[in-house]
C-alpha positions as CSV (number, residue, x, y, z in Angstrom):
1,X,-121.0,60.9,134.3
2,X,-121.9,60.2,137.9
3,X,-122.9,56.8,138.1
4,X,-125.2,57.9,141.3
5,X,-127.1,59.8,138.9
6,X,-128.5,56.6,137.6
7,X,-129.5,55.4,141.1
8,X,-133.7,54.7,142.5
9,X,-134.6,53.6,145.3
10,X,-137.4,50.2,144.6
11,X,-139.2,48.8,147.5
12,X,-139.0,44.9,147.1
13,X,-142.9,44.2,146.4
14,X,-141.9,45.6,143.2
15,X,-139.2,43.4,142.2
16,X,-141.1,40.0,140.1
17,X,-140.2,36.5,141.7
18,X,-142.4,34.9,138.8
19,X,-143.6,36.3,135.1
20,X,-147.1,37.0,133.9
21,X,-149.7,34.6,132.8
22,X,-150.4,35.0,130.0
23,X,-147.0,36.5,129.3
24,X,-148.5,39.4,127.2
25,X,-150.4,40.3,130.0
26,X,-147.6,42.0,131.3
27,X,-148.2,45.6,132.0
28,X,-146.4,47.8,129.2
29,X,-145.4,51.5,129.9
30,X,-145.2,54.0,126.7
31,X,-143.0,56.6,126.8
32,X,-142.4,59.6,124.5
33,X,-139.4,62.0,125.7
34,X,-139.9,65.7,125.6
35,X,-140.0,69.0,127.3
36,X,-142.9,67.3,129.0
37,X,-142.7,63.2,129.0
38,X,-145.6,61.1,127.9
39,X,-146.6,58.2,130.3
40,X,-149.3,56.1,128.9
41,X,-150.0,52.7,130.8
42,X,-150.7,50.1,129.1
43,X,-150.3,45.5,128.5
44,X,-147.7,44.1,126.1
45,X,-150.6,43.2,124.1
46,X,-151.8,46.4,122.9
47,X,-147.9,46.8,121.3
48,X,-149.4,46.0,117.9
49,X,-151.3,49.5,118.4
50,X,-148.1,51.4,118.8
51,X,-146.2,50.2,115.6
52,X,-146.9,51.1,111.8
53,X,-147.1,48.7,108.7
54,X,-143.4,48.4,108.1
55,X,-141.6,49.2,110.9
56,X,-139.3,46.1,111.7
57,X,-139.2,44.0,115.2
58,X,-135.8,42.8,116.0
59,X,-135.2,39.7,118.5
60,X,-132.2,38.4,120.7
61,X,-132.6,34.6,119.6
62,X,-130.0,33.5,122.1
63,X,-131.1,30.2,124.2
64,X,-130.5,30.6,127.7
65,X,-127.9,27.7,129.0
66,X,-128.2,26.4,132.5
67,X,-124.8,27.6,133.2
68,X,-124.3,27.8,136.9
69,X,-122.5,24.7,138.0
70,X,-121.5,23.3,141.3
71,X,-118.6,21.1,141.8
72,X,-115.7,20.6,144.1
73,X,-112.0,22.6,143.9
74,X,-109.2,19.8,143.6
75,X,-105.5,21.1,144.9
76,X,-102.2,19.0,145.3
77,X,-101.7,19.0,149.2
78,X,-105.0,20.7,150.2
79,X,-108.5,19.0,150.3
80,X,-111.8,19.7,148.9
81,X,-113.5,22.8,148.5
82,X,-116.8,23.9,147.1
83,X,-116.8,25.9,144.0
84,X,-119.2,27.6,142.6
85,X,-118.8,28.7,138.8
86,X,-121.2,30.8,136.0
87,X,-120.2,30.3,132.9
88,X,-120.6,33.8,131.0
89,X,-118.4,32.9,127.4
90,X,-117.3,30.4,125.6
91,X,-114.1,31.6,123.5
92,X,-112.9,27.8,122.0
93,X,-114.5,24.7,122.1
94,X,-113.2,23.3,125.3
95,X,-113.1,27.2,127.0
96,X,-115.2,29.0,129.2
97,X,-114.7,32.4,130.7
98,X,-116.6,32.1,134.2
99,X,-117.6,34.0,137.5
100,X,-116.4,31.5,140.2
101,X,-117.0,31.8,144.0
102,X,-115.0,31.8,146.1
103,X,-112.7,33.6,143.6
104,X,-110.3,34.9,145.8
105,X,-109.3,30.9,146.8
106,X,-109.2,29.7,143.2
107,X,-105.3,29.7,141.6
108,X,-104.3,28.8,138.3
109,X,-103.2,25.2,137.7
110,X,-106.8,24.1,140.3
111,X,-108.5,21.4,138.5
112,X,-112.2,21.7,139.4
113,X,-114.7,18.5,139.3
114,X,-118.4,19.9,138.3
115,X,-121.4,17.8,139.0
116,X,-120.1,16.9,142.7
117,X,-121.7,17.8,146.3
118,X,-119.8,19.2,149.2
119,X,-120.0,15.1,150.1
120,X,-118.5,14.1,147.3
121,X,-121.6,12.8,146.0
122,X,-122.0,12.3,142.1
123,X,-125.0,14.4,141.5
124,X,-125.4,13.7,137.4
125,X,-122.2,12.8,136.0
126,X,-118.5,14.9,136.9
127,X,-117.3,17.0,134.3
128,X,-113.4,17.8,134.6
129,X,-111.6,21.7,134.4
130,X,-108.2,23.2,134.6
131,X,-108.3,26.8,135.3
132,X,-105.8,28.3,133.0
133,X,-106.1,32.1,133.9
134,X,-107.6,34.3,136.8
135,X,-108.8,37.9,136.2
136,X,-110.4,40.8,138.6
137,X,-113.9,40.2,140.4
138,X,-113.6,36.3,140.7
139,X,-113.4,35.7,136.7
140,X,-111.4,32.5,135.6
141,X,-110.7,30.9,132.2
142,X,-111.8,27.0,132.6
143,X,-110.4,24.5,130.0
144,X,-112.5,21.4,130.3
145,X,-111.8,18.0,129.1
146,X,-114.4,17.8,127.1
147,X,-114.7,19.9,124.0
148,X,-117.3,21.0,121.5
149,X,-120.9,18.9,121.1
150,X,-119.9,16.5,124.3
151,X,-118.9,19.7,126.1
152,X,-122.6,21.1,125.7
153,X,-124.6,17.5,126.4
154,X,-122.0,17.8,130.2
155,X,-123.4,21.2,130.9
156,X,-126.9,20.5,130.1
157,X,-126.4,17.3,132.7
158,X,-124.5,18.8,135.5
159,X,-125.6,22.6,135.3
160,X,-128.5,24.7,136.3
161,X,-130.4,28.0,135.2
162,X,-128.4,31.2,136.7
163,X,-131.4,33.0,138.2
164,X,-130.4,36.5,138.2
165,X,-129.4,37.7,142.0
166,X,-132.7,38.9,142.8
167,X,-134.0,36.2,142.0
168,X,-132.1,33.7,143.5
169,X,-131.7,35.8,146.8
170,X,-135.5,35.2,147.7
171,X,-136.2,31.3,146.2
172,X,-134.6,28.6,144.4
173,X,-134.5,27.8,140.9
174,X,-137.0,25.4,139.9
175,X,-138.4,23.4,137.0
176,X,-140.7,25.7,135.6
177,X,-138.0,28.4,135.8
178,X,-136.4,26.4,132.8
179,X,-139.4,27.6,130.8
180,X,-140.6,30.9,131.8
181,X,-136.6,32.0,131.8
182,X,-136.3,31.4,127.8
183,X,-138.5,33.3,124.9
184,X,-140.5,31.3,122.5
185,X,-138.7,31.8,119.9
186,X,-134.9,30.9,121.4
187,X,-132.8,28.6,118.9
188,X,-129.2,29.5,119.3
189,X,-127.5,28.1,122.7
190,X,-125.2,29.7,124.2
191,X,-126.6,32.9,126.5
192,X,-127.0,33.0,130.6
193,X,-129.2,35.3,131.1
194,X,-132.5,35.8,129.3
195,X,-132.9,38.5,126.9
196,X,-135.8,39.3,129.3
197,X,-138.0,42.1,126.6
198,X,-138.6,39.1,124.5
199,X,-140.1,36.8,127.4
200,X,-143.7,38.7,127.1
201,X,-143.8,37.5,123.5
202,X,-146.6,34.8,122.7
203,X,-147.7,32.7,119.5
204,X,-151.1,35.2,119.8
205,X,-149.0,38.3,120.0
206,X,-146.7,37.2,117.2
207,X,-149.6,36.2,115.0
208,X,-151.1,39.9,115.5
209,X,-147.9,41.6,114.5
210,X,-147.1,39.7,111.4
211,X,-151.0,40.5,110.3
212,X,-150.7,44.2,111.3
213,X,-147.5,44.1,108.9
214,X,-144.6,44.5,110.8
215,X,-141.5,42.6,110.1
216,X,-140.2,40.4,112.9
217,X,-136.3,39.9,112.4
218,X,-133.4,38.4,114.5
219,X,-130.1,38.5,115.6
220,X,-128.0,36.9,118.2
221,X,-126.3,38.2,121.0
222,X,-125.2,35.5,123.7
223,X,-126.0,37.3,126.7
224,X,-123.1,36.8,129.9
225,X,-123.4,37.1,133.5
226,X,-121.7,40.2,133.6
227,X,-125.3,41.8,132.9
228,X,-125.8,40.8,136.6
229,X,-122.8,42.7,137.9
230,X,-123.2,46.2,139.3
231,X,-121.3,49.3,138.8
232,X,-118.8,49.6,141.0
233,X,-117.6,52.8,139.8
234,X,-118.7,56.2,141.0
235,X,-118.0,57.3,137.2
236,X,-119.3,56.0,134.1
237,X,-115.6,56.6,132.2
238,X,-114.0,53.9,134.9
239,X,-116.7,51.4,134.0
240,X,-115.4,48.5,131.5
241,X,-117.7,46.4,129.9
242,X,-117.8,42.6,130.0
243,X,-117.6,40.8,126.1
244,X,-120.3,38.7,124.8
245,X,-120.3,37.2,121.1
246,X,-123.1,38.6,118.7
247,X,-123.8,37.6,115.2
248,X,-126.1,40.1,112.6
249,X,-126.7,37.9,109.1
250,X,-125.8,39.3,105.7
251,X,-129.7,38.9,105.1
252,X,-130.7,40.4,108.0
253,X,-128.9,43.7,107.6
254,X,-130.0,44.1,104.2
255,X,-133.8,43.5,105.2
256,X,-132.9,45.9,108.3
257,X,-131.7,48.8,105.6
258,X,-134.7,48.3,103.2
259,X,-137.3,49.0,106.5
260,X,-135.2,52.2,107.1
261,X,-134.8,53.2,103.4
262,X,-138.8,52.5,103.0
263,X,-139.3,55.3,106.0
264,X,-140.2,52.3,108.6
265,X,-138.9,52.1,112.3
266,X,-136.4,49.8,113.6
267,X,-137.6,48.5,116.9
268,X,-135.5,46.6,119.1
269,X,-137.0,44.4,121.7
270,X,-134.4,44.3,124.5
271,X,-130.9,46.1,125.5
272,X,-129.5,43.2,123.8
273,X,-130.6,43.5,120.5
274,X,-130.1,47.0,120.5
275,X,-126.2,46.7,121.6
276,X,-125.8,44.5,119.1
277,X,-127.3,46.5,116.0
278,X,-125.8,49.7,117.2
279,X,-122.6,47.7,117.1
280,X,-123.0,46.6,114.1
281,X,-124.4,50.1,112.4
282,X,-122.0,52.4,110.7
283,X,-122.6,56.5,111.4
284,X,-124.7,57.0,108.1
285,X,-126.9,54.8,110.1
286,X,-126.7,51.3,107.7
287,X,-127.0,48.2,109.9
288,X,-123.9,45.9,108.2
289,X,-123.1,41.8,108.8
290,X,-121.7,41.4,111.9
291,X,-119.7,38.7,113.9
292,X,-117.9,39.5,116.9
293,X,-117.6,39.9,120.4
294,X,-118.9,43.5,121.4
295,X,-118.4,45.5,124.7
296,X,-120.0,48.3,123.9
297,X,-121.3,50.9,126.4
298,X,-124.1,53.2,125.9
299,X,-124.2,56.3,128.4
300,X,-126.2,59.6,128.1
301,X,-124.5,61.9,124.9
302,X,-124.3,58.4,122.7
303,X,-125.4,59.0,119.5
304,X,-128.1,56.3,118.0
305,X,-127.1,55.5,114.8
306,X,-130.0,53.2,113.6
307,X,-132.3,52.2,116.4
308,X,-136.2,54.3,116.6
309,X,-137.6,52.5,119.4
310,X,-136.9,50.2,122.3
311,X,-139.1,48.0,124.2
312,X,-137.4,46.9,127.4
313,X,-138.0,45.8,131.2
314,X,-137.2,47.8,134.1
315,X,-133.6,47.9,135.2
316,X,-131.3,47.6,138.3
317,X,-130.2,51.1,139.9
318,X,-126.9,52.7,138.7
319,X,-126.7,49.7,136.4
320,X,-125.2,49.9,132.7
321,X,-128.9,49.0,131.3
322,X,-130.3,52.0,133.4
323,X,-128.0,53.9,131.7
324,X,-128.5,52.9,128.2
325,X,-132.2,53.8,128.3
326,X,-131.8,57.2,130.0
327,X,-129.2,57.8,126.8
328,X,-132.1,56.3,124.4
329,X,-134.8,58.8,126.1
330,X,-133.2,60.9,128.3
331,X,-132.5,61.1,131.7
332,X,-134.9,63.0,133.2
333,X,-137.2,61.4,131.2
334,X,-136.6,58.1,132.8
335,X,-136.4,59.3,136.2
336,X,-139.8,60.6,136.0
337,X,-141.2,57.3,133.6
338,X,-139.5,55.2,137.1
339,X,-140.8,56.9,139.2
340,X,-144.0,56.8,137.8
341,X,-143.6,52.8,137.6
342,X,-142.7,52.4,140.9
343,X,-146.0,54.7,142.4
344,X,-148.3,52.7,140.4
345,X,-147.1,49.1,141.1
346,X,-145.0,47.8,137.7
347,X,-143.3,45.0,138.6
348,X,-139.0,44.9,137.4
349,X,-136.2,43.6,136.4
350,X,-136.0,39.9,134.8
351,X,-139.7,38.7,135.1
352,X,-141.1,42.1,135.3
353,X,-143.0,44.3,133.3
354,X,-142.2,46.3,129.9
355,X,-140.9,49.7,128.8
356,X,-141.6,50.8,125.0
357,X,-139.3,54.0,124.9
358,X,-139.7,56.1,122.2
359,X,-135.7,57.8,121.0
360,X,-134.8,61.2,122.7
361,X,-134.9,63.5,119.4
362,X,-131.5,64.7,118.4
């Protein structure tokens, strides 16, 4: 498909430099695809009114990492330069695959000292890398001297939250960043970017759901930066997906197929989780244990094999993720629930506002 077909144009008071408070608060758009769409408007909050006794909630509990680190490019015969590197997935104990500006500079065999200024400066403690490979679109593979548990206390030292682009482009990172960029219920390390449907989730919203009877479940899927990269493509077949490392429990699956086989919904809160179930869902639609890395890439004619309904923030133009929820609802669908979002003042992207789409029947 054309990839302009995915493309809005979003004036910037839309785009959210900061998230709700309280984070249910958040306005929340319901949408039901059809010859003729349903927009309701509504808060995060009311969410419990839109689910049945038994359907299922699954969470991303991936723990954001502050994995953008600064250091200083080391080369036999050539001095210092400032590098800039986002870690985006770890593949052995010692190894990171990263984004690193400038990319074009960067060779094979640099050693690279994070946690150092442009003036030499020790900011909070040097951590050493080789890069060992070099890839397209300023992607390296770092071996650091450290490895494992000692690896992870370096990067929690020397790095810092990877505000997403839009972010970033209009203010620094800050402290409280380091909170409202993480959901409450985040336990397993090892993601970059937020699984940002799950931020508008509180202790009082949580508490609501689990007394209205639906199931709260969750998975992992260690989001990368490659979320953050645009399509550079003019078709969707010449896109390729960047890998990031999910994990679905034996005992999760299993409570996943009782919901379904019970006649309740599987809702997935966030493009993340829903990657991840529908890569780990065979065609009869049975959600199976699942470890791996997954690249998988969801584009209009996909057929869903286990997901009902997706709650999810408002999404870059001509981006993968705006792709994936006009395949969920439709296309036209989500042209007209955007533009409706846009005319009326939701705010997008990463601290942003919420989308509960309703699947495009077959």
């Amino acid at each position: 498909m054309r990839v302009d077909l995915f493309d809005f144009d979003l004036p910037d008071d839309n785009i959210a430099l900061r998230p709700a408070n309280p984070r249910d608060s958040a306005r929340l758009l319901v949408v039901k695809p059809g010859n003729h769409p349903e927009l309701a408007d509504h808060v995060v909050r009311d969410l419990v009114d839109f689910l049945q006794p038994g359907d299922a909630l699954v969470f991303n509990d991936t723990k954001v990492i502050p994995a953008q680190l600064e250091g200083i490019r080391h080369r036999e015969g050539a001095g210092g330069q400032q590098v800039s590197a986002t870690l985006h997935m770890r593949t052995e104990p010692d190894v990171w695959k990263a984004f690193a500006k400038p990319g074009k500079r960067i060779k094979i065999g640099d050693r690279i000292e994070f946690g150092q200024s442009d003036a030499n400066t020790c900011l909070l403690g040097s951590l050493m890398a080789t890069v060992e490979e070099k890839g397209e679109g300023g992607e390296v593979t770092l071996r650091f001297d450290l490895s494992g548990p000692a690896l992870d206390e370096a990067i929690m030292g020397s790095g810092h939250i990877p505000l997403p682009p839009y972010i970033a482009a209009k203010r620094p990172e800050d402290e409280q960043d380091r909170k409202d960029y993480q959901t409450i219920y985040a336990r397993e390390e090892g993601a970059v970017a937020a699984p940002t449907a799950g931020l508008h989730f509180t202790p009082d919203l949580s508490a609501r759901l689990d007394a209205a009877g639906i199931e709260r479940h969750f998975v992992t899927l260690h989001v990368g930066a490659g979320t953050f990269l645009p399509v550079k493509a003019d078709d969707t077949d010449d896109h390729k997906m960047h890998l990031e490392i999910g994990h679905v429990s034996a005992k999760t699956a299993k409570a996943l197929n009782d919901v379904k086989a019970r006649g309740g919904r599987i809702v997935c809160v966030g493009t993340t989780s829903l990657r991840l179930i529908e890569s780990a869902a065979s065609d009869d639609g049975r959600v199976h244990a699942w470890s791996d890395a997954t690249g998988i890439f969801i584009t209009p004619g996909y057929r869903f094999k286990a997901v009902d309904l997706l709650m999810t923030n408002f999404h870059l133009p001509k981006s993968t993720l705006m792709m994936l929820v006009s395949a969920f609802a439709g296309l036209e669908t989500m042209q007209r629930a955007y533009a409706h979002a846009i005319d009326t003042g939701y705010r997008f992207y990463s601290y942003g506002d919420s989308s509960l789409l309703h699947r495009m029947p077959r």
